[in-house]
N, C-alpha and C positions, 0 to 999 in steps of 0.2 A: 418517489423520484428514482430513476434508475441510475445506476452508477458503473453502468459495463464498461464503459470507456475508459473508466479510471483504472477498473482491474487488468485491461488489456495494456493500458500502458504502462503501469507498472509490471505487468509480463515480461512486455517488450523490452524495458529499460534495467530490468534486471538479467535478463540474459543476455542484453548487452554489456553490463558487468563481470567482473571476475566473483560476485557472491551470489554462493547457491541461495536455494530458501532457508536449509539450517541455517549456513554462516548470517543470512540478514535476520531470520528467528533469533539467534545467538545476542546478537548487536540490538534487537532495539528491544529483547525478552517479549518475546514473540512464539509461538509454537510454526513451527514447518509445514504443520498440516493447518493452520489457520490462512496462512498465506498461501498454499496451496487454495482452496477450498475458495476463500479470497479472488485469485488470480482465475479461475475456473467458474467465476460467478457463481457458486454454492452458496455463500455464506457474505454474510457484510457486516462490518465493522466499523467503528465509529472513527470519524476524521482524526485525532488526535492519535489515532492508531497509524493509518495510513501517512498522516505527515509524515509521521515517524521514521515509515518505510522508503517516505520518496526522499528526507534528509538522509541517510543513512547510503542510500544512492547516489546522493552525491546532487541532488534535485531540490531547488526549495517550491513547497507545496502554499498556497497562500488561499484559504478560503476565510471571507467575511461572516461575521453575521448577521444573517438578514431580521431587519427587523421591522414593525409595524407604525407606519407613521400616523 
């Protein structure tokens, strides 16, 4: 499942705050270049990561889990 939208919007929503990728690295113990790499569709990371980042933005992230009926 692709997940670009999500990196783009947390792109977006972070540079429309006043914190870079250190300072939101810093806050939720994160590496800069993860979030970078992240944000640039490189790399992908697990939900409880990314929550992390869109609470710390000031966003709440809310994904289910799907399961098998």
């Amino acid at each position: 499942m692709s997940v670009h939208w999500l990196s783009v919007e947390l792109k977006t929503l972070r540079k429309e705050s006043p914190l870079s990728r250190q300072a939101l690295a810093s806050l939720t113990g994160s590496s800069a270049s993860t979030i970078s790499n992240f944000e640039e569709g490189k790399t992908q990371v697990g939900f409880k990561t990314v929550e992390k980042w869109f609470r710390e933005l000031g966003y709440e992230f809310d994904l289910h889990e799907i399961e098998k009926k």
